[in-house]
Each structure stands twice: as structure tokens, then as C-alpha cells.
C-alpha positions as MATLAB code, in Angstrom:
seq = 'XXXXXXXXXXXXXXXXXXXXXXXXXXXXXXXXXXXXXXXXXXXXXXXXXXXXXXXXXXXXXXXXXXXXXXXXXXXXXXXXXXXXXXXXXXXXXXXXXXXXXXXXXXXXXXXXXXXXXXXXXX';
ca = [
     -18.695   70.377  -20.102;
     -15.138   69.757  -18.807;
     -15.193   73.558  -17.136;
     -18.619   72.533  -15.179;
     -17.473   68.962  -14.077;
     -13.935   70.999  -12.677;
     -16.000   74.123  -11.063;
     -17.990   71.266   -9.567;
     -15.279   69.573   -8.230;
     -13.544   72.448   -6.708;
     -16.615   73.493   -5.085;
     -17.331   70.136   -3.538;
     -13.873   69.935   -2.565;
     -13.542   73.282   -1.096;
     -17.514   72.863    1.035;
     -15.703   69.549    2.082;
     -12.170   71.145    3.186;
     -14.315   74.181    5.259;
     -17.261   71.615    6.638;
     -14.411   69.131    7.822;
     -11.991   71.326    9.522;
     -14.874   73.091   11.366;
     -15.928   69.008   12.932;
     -12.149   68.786   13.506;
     -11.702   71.879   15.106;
     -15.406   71.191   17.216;
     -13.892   67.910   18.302;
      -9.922   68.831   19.029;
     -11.453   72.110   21.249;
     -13.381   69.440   23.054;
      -9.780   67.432   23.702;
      -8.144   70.712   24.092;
     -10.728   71.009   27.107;
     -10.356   67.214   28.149;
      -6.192   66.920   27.878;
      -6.029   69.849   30.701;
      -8.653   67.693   32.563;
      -6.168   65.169   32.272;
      -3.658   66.933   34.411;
      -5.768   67.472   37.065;
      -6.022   63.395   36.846;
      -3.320   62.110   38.431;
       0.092   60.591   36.892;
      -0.848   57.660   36.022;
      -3.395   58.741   33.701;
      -1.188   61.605   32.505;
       1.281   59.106   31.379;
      -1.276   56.427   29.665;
      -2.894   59.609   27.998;
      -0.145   61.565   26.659;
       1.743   57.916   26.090;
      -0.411   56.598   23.160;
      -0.572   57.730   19.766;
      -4.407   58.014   19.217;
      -6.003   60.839   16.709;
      -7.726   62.309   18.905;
      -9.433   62.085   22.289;
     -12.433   60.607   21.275;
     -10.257   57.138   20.493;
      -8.635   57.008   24.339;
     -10.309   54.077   26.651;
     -13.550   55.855   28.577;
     -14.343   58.704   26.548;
     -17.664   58.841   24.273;
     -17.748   61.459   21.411;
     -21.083   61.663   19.619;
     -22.110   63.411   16.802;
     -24.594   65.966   17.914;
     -26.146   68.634   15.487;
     -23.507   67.525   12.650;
     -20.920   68.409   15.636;
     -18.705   65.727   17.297;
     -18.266   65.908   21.236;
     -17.555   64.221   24.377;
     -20.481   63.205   25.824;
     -18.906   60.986   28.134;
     -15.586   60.349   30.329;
     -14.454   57.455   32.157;
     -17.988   56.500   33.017;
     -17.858   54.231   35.909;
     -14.294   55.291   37.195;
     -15.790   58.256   39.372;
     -16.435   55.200   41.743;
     -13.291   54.014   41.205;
     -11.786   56.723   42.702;
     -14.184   56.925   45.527;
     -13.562   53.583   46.887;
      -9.675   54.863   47.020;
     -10.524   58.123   48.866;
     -12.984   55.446   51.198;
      -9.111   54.344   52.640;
      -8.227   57.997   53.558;
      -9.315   57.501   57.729;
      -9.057   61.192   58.731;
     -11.025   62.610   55.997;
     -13.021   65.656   56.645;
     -14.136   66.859   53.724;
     -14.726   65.513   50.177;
     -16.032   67.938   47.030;
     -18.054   65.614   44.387;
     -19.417   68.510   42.632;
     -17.793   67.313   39.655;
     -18.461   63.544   39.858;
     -20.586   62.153   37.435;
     -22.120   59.406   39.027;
     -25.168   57.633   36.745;
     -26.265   55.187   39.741;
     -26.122   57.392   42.460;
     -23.396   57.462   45.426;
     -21.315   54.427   45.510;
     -21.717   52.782   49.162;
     -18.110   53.321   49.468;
     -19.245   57.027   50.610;
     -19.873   55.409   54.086;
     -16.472   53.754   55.023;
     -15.525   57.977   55.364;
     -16.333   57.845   58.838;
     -15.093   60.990   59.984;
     -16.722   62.752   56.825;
     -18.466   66.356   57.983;
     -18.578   68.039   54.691;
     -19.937   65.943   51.528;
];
């Protein structure tokens, strides 16, 4: 009885040890991806980012991890700040040409997109 209650044991154990390090490794590939996103940022995000001691991406302010198909990952990133940014870029006068490709924007442009008077490429 003692030998089936250990064999059990170790086998839980061990299907726990390989099912969680696969999720981790799922969800620290996903912040592998996102942390050289981060660089592409700017400073000051660089510096709050790499600044705090969190345990993984998923726990830094504006990014949603779910679980999907027993897998975590980011589903989301600073949701809302793409128009942020855009109302910034609205102050640069002599603007030409502005990529959005990879803005994620859930509402739409922002109305900001028409102070870019000199705009020809969107």
C-alpha cells in the first residue's frame, strides 16, 4: 500500500513538474516576445519595465494574459495607450508620414489623426 501511495505521488508530482514548466515556458516566450517590444517603446517605458520586480509580464500595468487552450498568453497590451501616443505624434507639425499598421486601436482612429495637417501617407 505504501509503494502505490509513493508511485502515485511521484507520478502526480512529475505530470505536475512537466505540465507546469510547459505554461511557464508558453507564458515567459510570450514576455520573451513582449520585453523586445519594449525596446522599441521608448525610455521611459524601458525603465518602468525593466525597473520593477514583477514575475512575469503578465503582472506589468496594461498587459492581459489569458488562459487559452490550458495555455497562458498576452492577449492584450497597453490597451488604450495606442491613442496616447497618437495625440503626441498629433504635435509633430511637419509630419508626412505616419505607419499605424501595428496600432491596435478597439474604437477606431482617435480624432487626434486630424491635427496632422500635413499628413500624405496614413
Amino acid at each position: 500500500m505504501k509503494i502505490q501511495i509513493n508511485n502515485y505521488l511521484f507520478l502526480s508530482l512529475s505530470i505536475l513538474y512537466i505540465f507546469g514548466n510547459a505554461l511557464l515556458k508558453v507564458k515567459a516566450d510570450d514576455c520573451a516576445f513582449f520585453e523586445k517590444a519594449v525596446n522599441h517603446f521608448g525610455n521611459n517605458l524601458k525603465v518602468e519595465y525593466y525597473n520593477n520586480t514583477l514575475p512575469s509580464c503578465c503582472s506589468f500595468e496594461g498587459v492581459v494574459c489569458e488562459n487559452i487552450e490550458n495555455e497562458n498568453h498576452i492577449t492584450q497590451f497597453f490597451d488604450g495607450k495606442e491613442a496616447d501616443a497618437l495625440n503626441e505624434l498629433s504635435n509633430l507639425n511637419y509630419l508626412t508620414q505616419l505607419n499605424l499598421e501595428s496600432f491596435m486601436f478597439s474604437k477606431g482612429l482617435p480624432p487626434e489623426i486630424g491635427k496632422l495637417k500635413n499628413l500624405k501617407v496614413l
